[in-house]
C-alpha positions, 0 to 999 in steps of 0.5 A: 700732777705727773703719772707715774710711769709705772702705773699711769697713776697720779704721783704725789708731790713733796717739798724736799732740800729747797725742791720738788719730788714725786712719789707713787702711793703704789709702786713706790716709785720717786723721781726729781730732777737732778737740780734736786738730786745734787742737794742729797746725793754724792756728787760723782753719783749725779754726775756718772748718771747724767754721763751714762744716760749720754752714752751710746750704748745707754737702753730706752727706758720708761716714759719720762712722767713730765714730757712722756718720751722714753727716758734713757736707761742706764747701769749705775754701780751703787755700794750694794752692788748696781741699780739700773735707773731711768733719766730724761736728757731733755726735762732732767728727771731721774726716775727710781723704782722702788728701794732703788733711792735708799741704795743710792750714796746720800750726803747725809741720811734722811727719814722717811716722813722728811724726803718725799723720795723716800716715801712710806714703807709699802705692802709686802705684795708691792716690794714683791712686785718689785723685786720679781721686776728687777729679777725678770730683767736682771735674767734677761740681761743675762740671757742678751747672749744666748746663741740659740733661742729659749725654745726649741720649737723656733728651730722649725720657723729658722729653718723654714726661713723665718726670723723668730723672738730670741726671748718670749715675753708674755704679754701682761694682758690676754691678746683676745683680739689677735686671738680671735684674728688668727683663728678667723683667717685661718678658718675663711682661708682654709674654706676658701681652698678647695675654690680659692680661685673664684673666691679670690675673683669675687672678695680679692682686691683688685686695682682696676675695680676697687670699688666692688662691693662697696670697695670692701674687697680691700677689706675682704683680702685680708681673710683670703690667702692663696695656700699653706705656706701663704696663710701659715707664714702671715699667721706666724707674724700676726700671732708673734707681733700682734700680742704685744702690740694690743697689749701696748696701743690697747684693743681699739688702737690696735685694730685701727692700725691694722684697719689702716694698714691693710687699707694703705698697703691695698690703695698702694698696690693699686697706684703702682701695679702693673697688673690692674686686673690681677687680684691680691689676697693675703693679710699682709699688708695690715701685718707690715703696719705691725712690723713698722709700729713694732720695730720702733716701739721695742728697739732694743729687742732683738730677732733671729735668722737661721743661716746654714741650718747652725747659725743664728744671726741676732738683731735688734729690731729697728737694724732688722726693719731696715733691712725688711724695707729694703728687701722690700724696695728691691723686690718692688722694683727687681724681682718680677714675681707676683708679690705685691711688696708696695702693699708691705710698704704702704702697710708700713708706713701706717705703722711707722706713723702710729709710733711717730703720734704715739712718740709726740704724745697724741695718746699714752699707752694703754699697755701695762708695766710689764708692756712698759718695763720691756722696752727697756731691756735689751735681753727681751726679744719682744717682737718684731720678726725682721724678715718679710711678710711670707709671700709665694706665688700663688698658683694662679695668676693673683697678686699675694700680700 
């Protein structure tokens, strides 16, 4: 049987017009192919979907319930008014929230007990459910041209620098893990500053001696930062792109994520420094696996850059993590400073990889719909922040990540 792409349960089939259709017994959600769909609905409505999902402009919907990719999201003008609905190029299947079918112009009319799309009349709390959804994202499309972020405090991070979300999404579920994370690091690094030279020499990592304690100084560098600015601007990307990413590869992918990153952004650094004895610290690496993951996971959501102390420069993610990768390279083999960039790139790559599994279907995500409904509007700017990990120099001569 085909999940539900909203609630990952387990849809209903029915016969209908000499075909098949699905409907979720929770969310009042229906799906068929269009095959079907030409049997009920005007034809010019079939056909406008099928060329709107071809448009270049058409939004990453949800996850396609027979080949679980991202289906295309597209606006279609319906009698009432306009429906926003989901359809997969590939497998042909359009999927309809609820009410969104009964808006939609029919041949002729049909009761509920006869079309398996329609389905049975749900609770009051599931059209509430509903209706908060599509108001949520209806906000949101209207806030995709704010000229200034949602909250004032994300002027402090512009104007140090650092890009920031246009508009916060709260996570569906409580991000513990990057909670705990954030206080944790915090907490050592703070420790570590009043010797944070020794510290870095015996729990950094360093190239030409991975192997102390057991190799786990890959590990151990994660906690350690060099100063202030240092831990401050990894922590702003670890809070901003952690939530959402737990929320979506759940607890356990997601700390294996960072476990990797960070272990590929130290064996990288490692091969290509030129300053083997140098030790690195910072949490960055683990961090860029979550910008590559984030990047393309959310594509169509969209970060800021301050420029001129006025003007607020928007992106979409996926334009921004290329141009972090490139500040990456240029400052890997330009800028001669004590930065370990091909730790941010190794860090990536994990990332990038995740998405790539998760795109062929190796595991569903274990993220809610709110998770999943996010990825399809391009007004929410859930995270990814474009610009790169925070690294300053350290005041010694120790390599930051």
């Amino acid at each position: 049987m085909l999940p539900c792409p909203r609630c990952n349960v387990r849809m209903k089939r029915g016969l209908v017009a000499g075909g098949v259709a699905w409907s979720c017994p929770r969310c009042d959600g229906r799906t068929a192919t269009l095959s079907l769909l030409r049997k009920v609905l005007e034809p010019a409505t079939v056909q406008e979907i099928w060329t709107r999902a071809g448009a270049p402009d058409a939004q990453e919907g949800v996850r396609c319930p027979s080949c679980l990719k991202g289906m295309r999201g597209v606006l279609l003008r319906v009698p009432d008014g306009y429906q926003e609905l989901d359809i997969c190029q590939p497998c042909t299947f359009v999927w309809f929230d609820a009410h969104e079918y009964t808006a939609m112009p029919q041949l002729e009319a049909r009761g509920a007990a006869a079309d398996p799309l329609l389905g049975p009349v749900r609770s009051p709390q599931a059209i509430e459910a509903v209706a908060r959804s599509k108001l949520a994202s209806l906000h949101a499309k209207q806030d995709s041209t704010r000229a200034t972020p949602d909250a004032g405090w994300k002027w402090l991070p512009g104007l140090m620098g650092m890009p920031v979300e246009f508009d916060r999404s709260e996570p569906a579920s409580v991000p513990v893990a990057t909670w705990v994370l954030v206080g944790l690091v915090s907490i050592v690094s703070v420790l570590s500053f009043g010797d944070i030279d020794a510290i870095a020499d015996r729990f950094g990592f360093r190239p030409s001696d991975p192997w102390r304690l057991g190799g786990l100084t890959a590990l151990t560098a994660f906690f350690l930062h060099a100063g202030w600015m240092h831990l401050i601007g990894n922590m702003y990307f670890l809070w901003t792109f952690g939530d959402n990413s737990e929320d979506v590869l759940g607890l356990g992918r997601y700390l294996l994520l960072l476990l990797l990153a960070t272990l590929a952004g130290s064996i990288l650094h490692g091969l290509v420094t030129t300053e083997p004895s140098v030790v690195a610290v910072g949490a960055s690496g683990g961090i860029s696996g979550l910008i590559g993951y984030y990047a393309l996971r959310f594509p169509t959501m969209r970060i800021g850059m301050l420029f001129f102390f006025i003007w607020w420069l928007r992106l979409n993610t996926r334009v921004a993590f290329a141009l972090w990768v490139g500040m990456q390279l240029f400052g890997a083999f330009v800028v001669e400073d004590n930065v370990a960039y091909m730790a941010h790139l190794g860090g990536a790559v994990v990332g990038v990889a995740f998405f790539a599994l998760e795109k062929l279907g190796v595991w569903t995500p274990s993220g809610s719909v709110a998770a999943q409904r996010e990825t399809r509007y391009a007004g929410r700017s859930d995270r990814y922040e474009g610009g790169a990990v925070h690294s300053d120099r350290y005041s010694s001569r120790a390599n930051r990540k």
